[in-house]
TORVEXMAR-741701 format. One record per atom (N, C-alpha, C): atom name; x, y, z. Coordinates in Angstrom, 1 decimal. Example, Ala and Ser with C-alpha at 12.3 -4.5 7.8 and 13.67 -1.06 7.14 Angstrom:
TORVEXMAR-741701
> name / east / north / up
> N / 13.2 / -5.7 / 7.8
> CA / 12.3 / -4.5 / 7.8
> C / 13.2 / -3.3 / 7.8
> N / 12.8 / -2.2 / 7.1
> CA / 13.7 / -1.1 / 7.1
> C / 12.9 / 0.0 / 7.9
This chain:
TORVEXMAR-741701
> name / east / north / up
> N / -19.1 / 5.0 / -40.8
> CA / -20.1 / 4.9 / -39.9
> C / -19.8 / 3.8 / -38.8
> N / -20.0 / 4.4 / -37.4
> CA / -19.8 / 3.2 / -36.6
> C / -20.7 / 2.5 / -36.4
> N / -21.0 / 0.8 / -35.8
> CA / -21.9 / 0.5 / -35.9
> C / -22.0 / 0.3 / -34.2
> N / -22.7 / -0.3 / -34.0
> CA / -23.4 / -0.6 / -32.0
> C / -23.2 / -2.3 / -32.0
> N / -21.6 / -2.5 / -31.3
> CA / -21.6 / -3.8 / -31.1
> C / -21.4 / -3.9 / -29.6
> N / -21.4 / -5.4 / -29.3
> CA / -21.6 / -5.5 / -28.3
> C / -20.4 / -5.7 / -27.4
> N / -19.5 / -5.0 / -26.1
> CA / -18.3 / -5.3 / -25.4
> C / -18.0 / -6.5 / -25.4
> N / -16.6 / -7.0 / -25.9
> CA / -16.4 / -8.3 / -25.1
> C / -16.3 / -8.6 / -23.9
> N / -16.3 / -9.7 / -23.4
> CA / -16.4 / -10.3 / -22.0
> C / -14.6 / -9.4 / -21.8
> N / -13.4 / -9.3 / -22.4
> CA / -12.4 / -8.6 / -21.8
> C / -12.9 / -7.3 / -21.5
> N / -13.6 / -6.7 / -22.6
> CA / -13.4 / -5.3 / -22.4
> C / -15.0 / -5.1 / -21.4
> N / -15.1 / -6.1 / -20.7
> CA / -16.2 / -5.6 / -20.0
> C / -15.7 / -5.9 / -18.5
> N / -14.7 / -7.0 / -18.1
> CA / -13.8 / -7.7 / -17.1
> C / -12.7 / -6.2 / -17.1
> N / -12.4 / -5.1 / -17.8
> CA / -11.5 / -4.7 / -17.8
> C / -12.1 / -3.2 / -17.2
> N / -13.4 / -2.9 / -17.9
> CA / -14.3 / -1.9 / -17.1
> C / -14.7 / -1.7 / -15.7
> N / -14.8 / -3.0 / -15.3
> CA / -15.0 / -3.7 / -14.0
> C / -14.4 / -3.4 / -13.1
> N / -13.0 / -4.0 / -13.9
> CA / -11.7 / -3.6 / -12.6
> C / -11.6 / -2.3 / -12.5
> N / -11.5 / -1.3 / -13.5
> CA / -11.6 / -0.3 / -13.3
> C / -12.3 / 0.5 / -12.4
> N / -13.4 / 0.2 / -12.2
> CA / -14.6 / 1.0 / -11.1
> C / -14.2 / 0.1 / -10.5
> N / -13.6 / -1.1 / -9.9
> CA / -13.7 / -1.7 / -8.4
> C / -12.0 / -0.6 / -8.1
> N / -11.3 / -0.7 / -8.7
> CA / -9.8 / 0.2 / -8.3
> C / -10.3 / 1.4 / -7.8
> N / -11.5 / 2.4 / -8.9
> CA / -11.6 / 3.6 / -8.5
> C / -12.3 / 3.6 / -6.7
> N / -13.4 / 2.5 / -6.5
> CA / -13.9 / 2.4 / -5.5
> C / -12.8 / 2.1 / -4.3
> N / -12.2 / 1.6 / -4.7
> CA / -10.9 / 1.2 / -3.2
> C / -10.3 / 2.7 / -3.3
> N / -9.8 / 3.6 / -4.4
> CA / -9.0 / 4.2 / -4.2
> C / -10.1 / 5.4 / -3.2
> N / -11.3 / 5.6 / -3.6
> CA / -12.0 / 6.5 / -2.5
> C / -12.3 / 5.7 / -1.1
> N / -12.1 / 4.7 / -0.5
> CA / -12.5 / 3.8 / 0.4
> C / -10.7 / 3.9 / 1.3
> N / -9.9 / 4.4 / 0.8
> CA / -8.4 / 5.4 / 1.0
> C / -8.5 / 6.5 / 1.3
> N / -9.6 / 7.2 / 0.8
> CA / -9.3 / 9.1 / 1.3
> C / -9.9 / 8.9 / 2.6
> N / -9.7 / 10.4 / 3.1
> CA / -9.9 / 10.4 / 4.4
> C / -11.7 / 11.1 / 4.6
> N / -11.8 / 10.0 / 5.7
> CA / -13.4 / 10.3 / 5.9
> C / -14.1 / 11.3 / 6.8
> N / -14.9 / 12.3 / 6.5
> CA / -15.5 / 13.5 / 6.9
> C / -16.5 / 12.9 / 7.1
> N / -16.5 / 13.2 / 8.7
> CA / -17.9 / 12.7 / 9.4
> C / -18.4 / 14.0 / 9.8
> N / -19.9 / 14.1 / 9.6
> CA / -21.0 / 15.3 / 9.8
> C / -22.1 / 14.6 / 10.6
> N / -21.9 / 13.4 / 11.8
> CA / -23.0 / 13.7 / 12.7
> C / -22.4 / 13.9 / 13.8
> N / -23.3 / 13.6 / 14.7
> CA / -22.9 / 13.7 / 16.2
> C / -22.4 / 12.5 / 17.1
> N / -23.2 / 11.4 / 16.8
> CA / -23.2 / 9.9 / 17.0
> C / -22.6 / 8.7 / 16.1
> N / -22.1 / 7.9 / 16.7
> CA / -21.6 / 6.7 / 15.6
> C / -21.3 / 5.7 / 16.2
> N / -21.3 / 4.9 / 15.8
> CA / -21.7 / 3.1 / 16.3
> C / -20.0 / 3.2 / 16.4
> N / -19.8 / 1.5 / 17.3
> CA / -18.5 / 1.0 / 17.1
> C / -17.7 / 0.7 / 15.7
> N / -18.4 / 0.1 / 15.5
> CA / -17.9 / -0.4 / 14.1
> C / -17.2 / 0.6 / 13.0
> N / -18.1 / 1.5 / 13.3
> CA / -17.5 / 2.7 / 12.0
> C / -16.4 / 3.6 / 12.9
> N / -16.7 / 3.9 / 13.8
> CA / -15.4 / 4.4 / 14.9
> C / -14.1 / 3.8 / 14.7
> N / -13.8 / 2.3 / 14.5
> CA / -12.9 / 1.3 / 15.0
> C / -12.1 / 1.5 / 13.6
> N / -13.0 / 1.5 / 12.7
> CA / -12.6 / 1.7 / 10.9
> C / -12.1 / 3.0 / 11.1
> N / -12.4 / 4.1 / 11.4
> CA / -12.3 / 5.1 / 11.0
> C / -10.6 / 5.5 / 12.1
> N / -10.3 / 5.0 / 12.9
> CA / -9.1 / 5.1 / 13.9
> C / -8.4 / 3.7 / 13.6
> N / -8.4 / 2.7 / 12.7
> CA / -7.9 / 2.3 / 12.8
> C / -7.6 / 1.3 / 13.6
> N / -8.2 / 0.9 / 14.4
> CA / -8.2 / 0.4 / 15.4
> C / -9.1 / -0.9 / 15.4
> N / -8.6 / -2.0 / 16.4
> CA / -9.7 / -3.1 / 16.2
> C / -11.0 / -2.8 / 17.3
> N / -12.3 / -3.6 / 17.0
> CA / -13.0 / -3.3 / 18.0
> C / -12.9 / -3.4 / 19.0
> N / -12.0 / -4.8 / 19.3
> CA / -11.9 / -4.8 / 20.5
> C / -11.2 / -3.7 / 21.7
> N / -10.2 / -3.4 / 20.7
> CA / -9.3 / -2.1 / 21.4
> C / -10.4 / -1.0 / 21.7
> N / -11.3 / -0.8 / 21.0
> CA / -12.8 / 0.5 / 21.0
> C / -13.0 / -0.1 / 22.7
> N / -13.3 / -1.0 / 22.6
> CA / -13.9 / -1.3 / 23.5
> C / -13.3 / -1.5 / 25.0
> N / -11.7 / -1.6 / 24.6
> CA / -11.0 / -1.8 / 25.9
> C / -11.0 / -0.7 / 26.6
> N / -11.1 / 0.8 / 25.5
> CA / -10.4 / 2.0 / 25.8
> C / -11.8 / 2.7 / 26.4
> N / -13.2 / 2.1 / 26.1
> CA / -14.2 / 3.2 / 26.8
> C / -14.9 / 2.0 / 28.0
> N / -14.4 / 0.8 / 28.2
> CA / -13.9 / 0.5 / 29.7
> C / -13.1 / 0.8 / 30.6
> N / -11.9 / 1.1 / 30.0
> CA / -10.9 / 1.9 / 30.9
> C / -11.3 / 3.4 / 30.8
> N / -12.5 / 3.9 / 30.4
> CA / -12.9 / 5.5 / 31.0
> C / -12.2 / 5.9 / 30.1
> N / -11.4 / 6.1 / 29.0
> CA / -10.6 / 7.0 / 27.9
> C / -11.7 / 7.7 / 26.7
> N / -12.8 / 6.4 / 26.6
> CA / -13.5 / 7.4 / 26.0
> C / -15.0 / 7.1 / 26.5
> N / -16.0 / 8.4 / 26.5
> CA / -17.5 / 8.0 / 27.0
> C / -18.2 / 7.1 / 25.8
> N / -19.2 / 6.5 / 26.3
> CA / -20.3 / 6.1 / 25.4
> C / -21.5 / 6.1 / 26.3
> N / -22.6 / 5.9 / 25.2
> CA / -23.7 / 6.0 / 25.3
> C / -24.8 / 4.6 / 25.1
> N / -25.2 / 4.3 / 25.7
> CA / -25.8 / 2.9 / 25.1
> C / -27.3 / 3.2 / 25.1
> N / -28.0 / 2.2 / 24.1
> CA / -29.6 / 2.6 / 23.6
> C / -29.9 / 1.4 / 23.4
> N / -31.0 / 0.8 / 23.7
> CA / -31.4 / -0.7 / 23.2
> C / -30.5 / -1.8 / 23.0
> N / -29.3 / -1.6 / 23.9
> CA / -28.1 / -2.6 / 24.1
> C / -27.2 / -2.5 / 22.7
> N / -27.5 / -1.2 / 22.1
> CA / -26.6 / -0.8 / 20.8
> C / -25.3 / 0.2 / 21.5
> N / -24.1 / 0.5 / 21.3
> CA / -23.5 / 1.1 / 21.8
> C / -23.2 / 2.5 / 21.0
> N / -23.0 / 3.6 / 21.1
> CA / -22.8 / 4.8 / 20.4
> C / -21.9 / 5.9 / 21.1
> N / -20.8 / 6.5 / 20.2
> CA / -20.0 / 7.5 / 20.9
> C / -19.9 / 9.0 / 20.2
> N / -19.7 / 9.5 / 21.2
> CA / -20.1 / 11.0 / 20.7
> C / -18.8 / 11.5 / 19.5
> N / -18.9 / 12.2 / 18.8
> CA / -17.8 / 12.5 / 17.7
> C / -16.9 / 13.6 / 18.4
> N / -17.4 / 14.3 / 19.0
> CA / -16.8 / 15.6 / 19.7
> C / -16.1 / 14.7 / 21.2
> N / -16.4 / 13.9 / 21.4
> CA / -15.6 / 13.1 / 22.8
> C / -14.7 / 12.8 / 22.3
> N / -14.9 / 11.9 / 21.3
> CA / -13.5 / 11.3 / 20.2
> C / -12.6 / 13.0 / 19.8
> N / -13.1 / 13.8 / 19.5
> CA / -12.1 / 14.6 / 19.1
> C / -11.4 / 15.3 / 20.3
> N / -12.1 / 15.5 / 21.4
> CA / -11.5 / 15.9 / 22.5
> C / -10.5 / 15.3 / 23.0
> N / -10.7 / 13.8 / 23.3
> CA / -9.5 / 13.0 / 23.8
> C / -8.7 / 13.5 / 22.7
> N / -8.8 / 13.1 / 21.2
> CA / -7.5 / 13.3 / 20.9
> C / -6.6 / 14.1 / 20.5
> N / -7.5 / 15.5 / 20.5
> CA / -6.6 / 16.8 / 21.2
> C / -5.9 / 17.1 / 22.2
> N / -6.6 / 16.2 / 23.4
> CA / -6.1 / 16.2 / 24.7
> C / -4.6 / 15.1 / 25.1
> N / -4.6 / 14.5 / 24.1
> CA / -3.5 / 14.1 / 23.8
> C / -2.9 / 14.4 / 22.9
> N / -2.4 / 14.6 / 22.2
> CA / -1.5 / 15.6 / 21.5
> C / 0.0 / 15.3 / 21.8
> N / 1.2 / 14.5 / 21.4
> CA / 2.1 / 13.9 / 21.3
> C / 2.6 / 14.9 / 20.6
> N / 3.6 / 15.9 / 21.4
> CA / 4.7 / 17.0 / 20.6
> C / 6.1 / 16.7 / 20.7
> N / 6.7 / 16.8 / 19.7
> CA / 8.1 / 15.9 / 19.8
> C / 8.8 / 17.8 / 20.4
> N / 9.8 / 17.3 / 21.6
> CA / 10.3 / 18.3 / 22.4
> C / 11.4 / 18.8 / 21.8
> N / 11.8 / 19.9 / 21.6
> CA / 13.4 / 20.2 / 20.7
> C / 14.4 / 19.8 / 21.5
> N / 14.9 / 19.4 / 20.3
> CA / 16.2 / 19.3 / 21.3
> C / 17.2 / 20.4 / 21.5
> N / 18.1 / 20.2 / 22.7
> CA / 18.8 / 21.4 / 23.1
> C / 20.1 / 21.6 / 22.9
C-alpha cells in the first residue's frame, strides 16, 4: 500500500524547474496573432526588434500607426504588407 507523503523540498525545486523550462520552451514557438491592433511593445517582441528601432521605422513612414489617448497602436495587416512588400529573393546565379 502506498502511503501520501509529503514532496521533498528537491523533488518539489525539481518540479519547478520543470514547468519554468516547459514555459520558456512555449515563450520560443512562434506567435499567432488573431487581432487587428497591437501596442509597441508586443510588436518590437514579436520582430525582434528594439523599440526604439519600432519607433524609428514608423517615423521614417515605413510603417503606419495609429495613436489613441497618447497610446500608440499598429495595424497587423500594415506590418504584414510592408513585409511582403519587401521580400529579399536571392537572384540565381548565371
Amino acid at each position: 500500500m502506498l502511503r501520501n507523503r509529503k514532496p521533498s523540498e528537491k523533488e518539489l525545486l525539481l518540479e519547478l524547474k520543470e514547468k519554468i523550462n516547459a514555459i520558456e520552451h512555449q515563450l520560443n514557438e512562434p506567435i499567432i496573432i488573431n487581432r487587428e491592433w497591437i501596442e509597441p511593445k508586443e510588436l518590437a517582441s514579436i520582430l525582434h526588434i528594439a523599440r526604439r528601432t519600432l519607433a524609428d521605422y514608423s517615423r521614417r513612414g515605413y510603417l503606419p500607426y495609429s495613436r489613441l489617448g497618447g497610446r500608440v497602436y499598429y495595424r497587423l495587416s500594415d506590418v504584414n504588407e510592408y513585409l511582403s512588400a519587401h521580400i529579399i529573393r536571392k537572384q540565381p546565379q548565371s
